[in-house]
Backbone and ligand atoms as CSV (ligand in chain L), in Angstrom:
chain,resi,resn,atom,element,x,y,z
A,1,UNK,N,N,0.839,-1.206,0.000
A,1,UNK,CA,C,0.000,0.000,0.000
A,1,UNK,C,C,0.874,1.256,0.000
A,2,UNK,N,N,0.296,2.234,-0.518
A,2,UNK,CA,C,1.420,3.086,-1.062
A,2,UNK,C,C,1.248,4.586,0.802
A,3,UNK,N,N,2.132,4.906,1.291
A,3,UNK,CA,C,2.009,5.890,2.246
A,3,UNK,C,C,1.729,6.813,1.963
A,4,UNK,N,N,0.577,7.083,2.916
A,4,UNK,CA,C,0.315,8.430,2.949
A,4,UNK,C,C,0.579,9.731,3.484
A,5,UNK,N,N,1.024,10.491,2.762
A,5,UNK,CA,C,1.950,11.773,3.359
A,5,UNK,C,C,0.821,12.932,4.198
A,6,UNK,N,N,1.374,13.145,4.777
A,6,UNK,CA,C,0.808,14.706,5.218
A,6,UNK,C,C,-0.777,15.154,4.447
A,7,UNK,N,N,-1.386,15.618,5.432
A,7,UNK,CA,C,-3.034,15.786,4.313
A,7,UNK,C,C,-2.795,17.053,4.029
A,8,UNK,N,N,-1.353,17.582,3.633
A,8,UNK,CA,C,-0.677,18.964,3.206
A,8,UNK,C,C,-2.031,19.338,2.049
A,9,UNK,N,N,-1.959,19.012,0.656
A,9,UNK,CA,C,-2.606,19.214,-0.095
A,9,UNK,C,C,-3.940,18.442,-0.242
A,10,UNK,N,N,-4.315,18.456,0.847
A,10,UNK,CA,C,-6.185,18.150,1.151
A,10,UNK,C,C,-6.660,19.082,0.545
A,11,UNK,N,N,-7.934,18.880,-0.026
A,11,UNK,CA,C,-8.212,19.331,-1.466
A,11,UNK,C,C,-8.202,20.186,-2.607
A,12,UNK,N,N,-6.953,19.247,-2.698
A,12,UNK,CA,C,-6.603,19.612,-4.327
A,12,UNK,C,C,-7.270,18.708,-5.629
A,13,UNK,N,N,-7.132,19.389,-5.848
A,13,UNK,CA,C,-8.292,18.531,-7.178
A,13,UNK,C,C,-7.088,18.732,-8.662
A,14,UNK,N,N,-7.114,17.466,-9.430
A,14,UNK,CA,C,-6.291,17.795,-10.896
A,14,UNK,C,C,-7.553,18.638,-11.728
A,15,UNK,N,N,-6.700,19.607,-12.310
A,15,UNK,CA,C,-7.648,19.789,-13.579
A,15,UNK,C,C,-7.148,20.156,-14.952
A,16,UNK,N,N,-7.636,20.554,-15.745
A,16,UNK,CA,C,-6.709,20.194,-17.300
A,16,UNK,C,C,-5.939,21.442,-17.046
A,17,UNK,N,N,-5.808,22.990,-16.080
A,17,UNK,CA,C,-4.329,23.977,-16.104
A,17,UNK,C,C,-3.285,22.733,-15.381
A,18,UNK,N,N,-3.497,22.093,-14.344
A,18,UNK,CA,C,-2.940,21.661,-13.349
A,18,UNK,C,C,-3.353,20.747,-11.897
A,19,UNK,N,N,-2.275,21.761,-10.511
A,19,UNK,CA,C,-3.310,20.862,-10.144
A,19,UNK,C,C,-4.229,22.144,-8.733
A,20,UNK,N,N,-5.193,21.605,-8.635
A,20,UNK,CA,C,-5.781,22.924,-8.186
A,20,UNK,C,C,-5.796,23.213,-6.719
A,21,UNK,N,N,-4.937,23.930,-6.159
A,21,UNK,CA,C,-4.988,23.558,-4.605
A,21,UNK,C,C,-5.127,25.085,-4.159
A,22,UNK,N,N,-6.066,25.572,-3.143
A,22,UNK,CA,C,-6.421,26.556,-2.280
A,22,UNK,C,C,-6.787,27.415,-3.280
A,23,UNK,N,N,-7.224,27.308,-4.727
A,23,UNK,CA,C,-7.654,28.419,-4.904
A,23,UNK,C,C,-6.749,28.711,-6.591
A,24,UNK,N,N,-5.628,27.763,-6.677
A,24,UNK,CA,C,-4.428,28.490,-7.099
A,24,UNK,C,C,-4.052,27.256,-7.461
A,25,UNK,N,N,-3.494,26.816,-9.174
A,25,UNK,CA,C,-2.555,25.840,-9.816
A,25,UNK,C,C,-1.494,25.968,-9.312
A,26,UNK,N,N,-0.872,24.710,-8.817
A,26,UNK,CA,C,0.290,24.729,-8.391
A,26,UNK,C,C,1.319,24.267,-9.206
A,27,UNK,N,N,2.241,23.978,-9.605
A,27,UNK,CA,C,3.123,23.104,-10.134
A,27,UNK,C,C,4.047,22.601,-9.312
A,28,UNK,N,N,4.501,20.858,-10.192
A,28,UNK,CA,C,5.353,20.068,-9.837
A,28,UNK,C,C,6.120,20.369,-9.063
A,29,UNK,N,N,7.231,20.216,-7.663
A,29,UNK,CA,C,8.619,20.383,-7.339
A,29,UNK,C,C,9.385,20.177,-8.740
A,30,UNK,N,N,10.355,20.773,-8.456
A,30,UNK,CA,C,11.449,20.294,-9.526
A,30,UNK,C,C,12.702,19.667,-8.660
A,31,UNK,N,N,13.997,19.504,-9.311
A,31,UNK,CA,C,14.873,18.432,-9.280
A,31,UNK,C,C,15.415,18.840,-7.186
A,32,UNK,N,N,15.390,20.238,-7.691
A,32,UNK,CA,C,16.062,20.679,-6.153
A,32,UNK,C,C,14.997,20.753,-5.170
A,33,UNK,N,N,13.957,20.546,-5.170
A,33,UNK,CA,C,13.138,20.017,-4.034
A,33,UNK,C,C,13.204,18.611,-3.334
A,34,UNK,N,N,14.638,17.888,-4.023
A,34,UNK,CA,C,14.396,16.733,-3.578
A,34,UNK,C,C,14.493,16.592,-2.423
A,35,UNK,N,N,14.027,16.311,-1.476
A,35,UNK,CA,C,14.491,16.239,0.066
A,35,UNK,C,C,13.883,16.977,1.074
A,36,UNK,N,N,13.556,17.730,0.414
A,36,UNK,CA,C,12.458,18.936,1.315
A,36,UNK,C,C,10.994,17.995,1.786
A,37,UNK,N,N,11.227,18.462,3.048
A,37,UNK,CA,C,10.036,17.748,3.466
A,37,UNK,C,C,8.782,18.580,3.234
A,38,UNK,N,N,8.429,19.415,2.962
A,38,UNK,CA,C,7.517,20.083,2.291
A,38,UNK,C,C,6.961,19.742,1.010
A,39,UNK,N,N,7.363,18.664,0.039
A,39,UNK,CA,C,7.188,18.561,-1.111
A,39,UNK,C,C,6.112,17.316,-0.556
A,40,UNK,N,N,4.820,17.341,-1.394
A,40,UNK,CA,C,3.773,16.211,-0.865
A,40,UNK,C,C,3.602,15.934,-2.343
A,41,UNK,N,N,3.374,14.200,-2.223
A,41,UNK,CA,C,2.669,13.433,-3.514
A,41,UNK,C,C,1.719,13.558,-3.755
A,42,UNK,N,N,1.196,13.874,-4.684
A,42,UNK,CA,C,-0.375,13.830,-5.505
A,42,UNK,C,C,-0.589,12.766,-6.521
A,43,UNK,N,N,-0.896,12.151,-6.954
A,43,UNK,CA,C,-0.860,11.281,-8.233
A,43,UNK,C,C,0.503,10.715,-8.045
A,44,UNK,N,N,0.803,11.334,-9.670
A,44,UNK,CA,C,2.475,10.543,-10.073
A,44,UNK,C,C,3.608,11.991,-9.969
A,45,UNK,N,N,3.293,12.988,-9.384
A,45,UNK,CA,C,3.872,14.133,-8.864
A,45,UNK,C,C,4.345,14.408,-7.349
A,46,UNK,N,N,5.146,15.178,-7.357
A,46,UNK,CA,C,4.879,16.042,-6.101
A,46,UNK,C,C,4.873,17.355,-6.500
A,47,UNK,N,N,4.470,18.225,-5.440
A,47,UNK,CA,C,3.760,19.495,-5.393
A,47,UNK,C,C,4.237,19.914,-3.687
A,48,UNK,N,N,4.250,21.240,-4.013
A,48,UNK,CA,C,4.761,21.966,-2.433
A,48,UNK,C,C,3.522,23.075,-2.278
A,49,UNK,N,N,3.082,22.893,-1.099
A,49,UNK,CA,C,2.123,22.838,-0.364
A,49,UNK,C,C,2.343,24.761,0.205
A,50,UNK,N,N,3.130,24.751,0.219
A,50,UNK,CA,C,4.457,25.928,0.657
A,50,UNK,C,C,4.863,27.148,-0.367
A,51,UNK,N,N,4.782,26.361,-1.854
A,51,UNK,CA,C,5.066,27.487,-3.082
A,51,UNK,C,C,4.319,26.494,-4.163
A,52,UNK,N,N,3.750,27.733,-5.342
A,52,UNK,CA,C,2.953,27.290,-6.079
A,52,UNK,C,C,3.713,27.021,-7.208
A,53,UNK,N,N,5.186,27.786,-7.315
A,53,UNK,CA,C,5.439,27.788,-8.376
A,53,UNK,C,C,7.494,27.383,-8.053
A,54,UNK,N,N,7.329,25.821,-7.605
A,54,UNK,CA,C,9.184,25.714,-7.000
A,54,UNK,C,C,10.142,26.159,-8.272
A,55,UNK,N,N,9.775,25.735,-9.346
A,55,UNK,CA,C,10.620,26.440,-10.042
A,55,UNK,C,C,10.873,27.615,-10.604
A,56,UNK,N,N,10.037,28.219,-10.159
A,56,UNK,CA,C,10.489,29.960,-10.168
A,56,UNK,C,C,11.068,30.522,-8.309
A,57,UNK,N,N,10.948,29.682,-7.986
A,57,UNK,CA,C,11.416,29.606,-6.606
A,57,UNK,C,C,12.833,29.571,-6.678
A,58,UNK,N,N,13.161,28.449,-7.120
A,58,UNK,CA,C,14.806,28.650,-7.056
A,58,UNK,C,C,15.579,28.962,-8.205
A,59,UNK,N,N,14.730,29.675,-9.530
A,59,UNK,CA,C,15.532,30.776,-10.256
A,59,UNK,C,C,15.662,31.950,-9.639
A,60,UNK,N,N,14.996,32.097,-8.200
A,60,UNK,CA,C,15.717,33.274,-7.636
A,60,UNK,C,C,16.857,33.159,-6.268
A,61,UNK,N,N,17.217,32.009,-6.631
A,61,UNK,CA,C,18.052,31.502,-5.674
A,61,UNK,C,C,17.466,29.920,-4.461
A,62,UNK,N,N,17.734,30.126,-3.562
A,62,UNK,CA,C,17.632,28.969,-2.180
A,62,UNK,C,C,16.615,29.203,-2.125
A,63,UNK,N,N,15.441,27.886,-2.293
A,63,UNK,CA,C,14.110,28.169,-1.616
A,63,UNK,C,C,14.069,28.592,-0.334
A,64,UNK,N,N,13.485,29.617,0.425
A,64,UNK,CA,C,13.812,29.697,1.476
A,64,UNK,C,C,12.726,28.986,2.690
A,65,UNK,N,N,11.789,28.514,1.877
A,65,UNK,CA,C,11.285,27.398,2.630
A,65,UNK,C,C,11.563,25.969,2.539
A,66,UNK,N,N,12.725,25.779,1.997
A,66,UNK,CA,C,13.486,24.440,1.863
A,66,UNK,C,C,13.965,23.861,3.527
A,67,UNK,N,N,13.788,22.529,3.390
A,67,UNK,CA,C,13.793,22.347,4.985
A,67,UNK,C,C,15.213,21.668,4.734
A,68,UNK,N,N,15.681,21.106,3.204
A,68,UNK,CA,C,16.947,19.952,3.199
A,68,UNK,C,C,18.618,20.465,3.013
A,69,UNK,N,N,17.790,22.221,2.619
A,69,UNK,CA,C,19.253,23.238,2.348
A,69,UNK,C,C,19.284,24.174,2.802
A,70,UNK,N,N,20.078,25.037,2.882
A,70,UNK,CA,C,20.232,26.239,3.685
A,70,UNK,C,C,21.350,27.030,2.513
A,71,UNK,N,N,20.839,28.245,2.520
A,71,UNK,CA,C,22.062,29.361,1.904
A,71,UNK,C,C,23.037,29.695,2.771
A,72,UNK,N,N,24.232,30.108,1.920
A,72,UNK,CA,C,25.050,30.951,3.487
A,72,UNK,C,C,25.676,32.126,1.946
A,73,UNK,N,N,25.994,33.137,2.804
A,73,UNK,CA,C,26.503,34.255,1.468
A,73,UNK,C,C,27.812,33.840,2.313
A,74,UNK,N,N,28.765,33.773,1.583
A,74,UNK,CA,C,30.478,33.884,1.714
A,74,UNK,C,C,30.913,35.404,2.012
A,75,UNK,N,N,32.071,35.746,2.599
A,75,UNK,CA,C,32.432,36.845,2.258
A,75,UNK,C,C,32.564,37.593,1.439
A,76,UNK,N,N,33.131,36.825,0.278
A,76,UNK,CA,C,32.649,37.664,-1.134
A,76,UNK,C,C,31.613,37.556,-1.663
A,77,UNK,N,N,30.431,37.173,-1.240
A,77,UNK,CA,C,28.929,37.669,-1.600
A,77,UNK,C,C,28.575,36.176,-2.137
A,78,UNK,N,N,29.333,35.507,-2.432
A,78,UNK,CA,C,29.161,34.523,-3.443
A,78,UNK,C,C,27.903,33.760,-2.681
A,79,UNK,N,N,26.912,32.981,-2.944
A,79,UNK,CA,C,26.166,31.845,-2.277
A,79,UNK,C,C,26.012,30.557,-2.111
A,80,UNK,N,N,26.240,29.948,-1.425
A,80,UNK,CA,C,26.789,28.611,-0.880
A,80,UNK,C,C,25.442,27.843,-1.072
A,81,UNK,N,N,25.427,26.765,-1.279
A,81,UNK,CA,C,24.163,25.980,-0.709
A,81,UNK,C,C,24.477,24.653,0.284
A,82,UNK,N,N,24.161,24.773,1.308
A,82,UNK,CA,C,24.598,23.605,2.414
A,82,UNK,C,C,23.387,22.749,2.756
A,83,UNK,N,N,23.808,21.457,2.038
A,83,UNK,CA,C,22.862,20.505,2.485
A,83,UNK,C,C,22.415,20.053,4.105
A,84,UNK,N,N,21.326,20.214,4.792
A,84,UNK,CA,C,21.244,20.086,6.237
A,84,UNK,C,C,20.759,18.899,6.613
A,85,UNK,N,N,21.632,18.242,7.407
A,85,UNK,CA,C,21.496,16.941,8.063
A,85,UNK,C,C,20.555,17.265,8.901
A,86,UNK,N,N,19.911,15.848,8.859
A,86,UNK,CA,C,18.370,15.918,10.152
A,86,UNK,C,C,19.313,15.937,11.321
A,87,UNK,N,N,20.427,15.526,11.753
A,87,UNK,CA,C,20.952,15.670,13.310
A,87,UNK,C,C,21.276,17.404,13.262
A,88,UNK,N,N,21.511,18.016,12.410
A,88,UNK,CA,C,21.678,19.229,12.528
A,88,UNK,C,C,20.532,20.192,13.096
A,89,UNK,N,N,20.141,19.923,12.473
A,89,UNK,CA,C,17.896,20.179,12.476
A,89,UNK,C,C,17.645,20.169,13.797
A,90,UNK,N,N,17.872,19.172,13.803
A,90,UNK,CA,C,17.337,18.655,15.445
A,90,UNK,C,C,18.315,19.306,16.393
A,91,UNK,N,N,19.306,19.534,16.571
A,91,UNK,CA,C,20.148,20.653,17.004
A,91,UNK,C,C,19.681,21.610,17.284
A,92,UNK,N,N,19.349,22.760,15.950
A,92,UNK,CA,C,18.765,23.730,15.891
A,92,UNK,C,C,17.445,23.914,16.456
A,93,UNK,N,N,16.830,22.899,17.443
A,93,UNK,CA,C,15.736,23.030,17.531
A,93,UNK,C,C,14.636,22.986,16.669
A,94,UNK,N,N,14.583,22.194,15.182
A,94,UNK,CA,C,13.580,22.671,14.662
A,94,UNK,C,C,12.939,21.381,14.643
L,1,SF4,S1,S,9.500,24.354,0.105
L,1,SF4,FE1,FE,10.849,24.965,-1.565
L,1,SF4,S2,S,12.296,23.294,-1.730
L,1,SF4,FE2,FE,10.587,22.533,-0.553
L,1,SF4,S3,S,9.264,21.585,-2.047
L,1,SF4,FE3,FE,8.572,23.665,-1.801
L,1,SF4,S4,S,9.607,24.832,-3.380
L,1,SF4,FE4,FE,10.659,22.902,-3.161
């Protein structure tokens, strides 16, 4: 039997834009949502519950509701992306 995630996207409905959740088409996660626990299955997709649109999300950089990465700016401005271990997490209190 296949698990059931989070009733994050309780009712969403597919329809021929997409898929229809709160009001608002959402689209797919893309590749860098992998890991984010925010990303919930629908069908043969996932979808973030969190942003309607992940891939315009991280053409502007670090999702910043990503739970699996974290940004850091370097001294020279540059931007890092640091993958975050769940013992880290849990550290941080979250
Ligand atoms: S919160 Fe960000 S990283 Fe996580 S699934 Fe949504 S768009 Fe992707």
């Amino acid at each position: 039997m296949a698990k059931k995630k989070v009733a994050a996207l309780e009712g969403a409905k597919m329809t021929e834009q997409g898929l229809l959740y709160n009001g608002f088409i959402i689209e797919p996660v893309v590749e860098k949502c992998d890991g984010c626990e925010r990303a919930v299955a629908f069908e043969d997709a996932k979808y973030c519950p969190s942003y309607a649109q992940p891939d315009r999300k991280w053409k502007n950089g670090v999702c910043n509701f990503a739970t699996h990465v974290r940004a850091e700016v370097s001294k020279d401005g540059e931007v890092k992306i640091n993958p975050l271990k769940a013992s880290k997490r849990a550290a941080r209190g979250r």
